[in-house]
N, C-alpha and C positions, 0 to 999 in steps of 0.2 A: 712955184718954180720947180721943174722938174730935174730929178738927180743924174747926173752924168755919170751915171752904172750900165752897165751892159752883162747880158749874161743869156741863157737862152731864152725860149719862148717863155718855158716853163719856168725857170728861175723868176724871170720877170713877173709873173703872173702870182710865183709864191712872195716877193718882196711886194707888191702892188697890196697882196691882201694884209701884210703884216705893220705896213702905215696906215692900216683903216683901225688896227686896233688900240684903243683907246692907252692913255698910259696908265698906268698902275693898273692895267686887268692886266689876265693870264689866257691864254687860251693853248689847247694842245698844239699838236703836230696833224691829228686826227682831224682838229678842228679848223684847220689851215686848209687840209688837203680836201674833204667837205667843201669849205666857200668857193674855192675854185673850181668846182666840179668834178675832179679828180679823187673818189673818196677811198681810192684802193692804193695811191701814191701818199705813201705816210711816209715810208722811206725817202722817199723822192727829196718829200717837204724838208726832211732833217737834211737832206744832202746843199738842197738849196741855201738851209740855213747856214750851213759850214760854208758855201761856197760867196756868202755876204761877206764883204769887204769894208762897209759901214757901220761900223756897229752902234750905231742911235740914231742915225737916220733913218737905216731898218731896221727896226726894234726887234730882231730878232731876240733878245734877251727876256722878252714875251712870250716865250716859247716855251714851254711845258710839257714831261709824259703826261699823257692819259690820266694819271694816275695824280697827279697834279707833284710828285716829284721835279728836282729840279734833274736836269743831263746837263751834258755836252755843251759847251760856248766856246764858239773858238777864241778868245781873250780869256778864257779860264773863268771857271765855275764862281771863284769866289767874285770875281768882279760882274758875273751874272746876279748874283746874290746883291749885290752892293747895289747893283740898278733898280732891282723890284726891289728893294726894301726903300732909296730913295723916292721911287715913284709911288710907292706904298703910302709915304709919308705927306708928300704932297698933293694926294687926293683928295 
């Protein structure tokens, strides 16, 4: 069933690849903007991800620096924390 979100081309194409990623994995911002062929829109990805108004339906909370730190969730860091540790848990 598809989600009744709307946002640009781009947006849609960074939420389309962030429901492909499995639960309990991580993948960057880097690694986002790579799958959709955009690999110099890193900034973009993270802007997209602010711009998600779902937050588990697009798992943006799967979203990692590079660096495999946690950033920025717009519901607040701790409850980003809270999602990969559950998803962590029932892997």
């Amino acid at each position: 069933m598809p989600l009744d979100v709307q946002g640009t081309a781009f947006q849609e194409r960074v939420w389309q690849a962030l429901r492909e990623v499995p639960a309990g994995s991580r993948v960057s911002y880097t690694d986002i903007a790579e799958r959709i062929g955009a690999p110099k829109a890193v900034r973009a990805v993270a802007m997209a991800c602010a711009a998600n108004h779902i937050a588990v339906a697009i798992p943006c909370h799967r979203v990692v620096r590079r660096d495999g730190d946690i950033s920025g969730y717009r519901w607040g860091i701790e409850r980003k924390q809270q999602l990969l540790k559950r998803e962590t848990a029932l892997s």
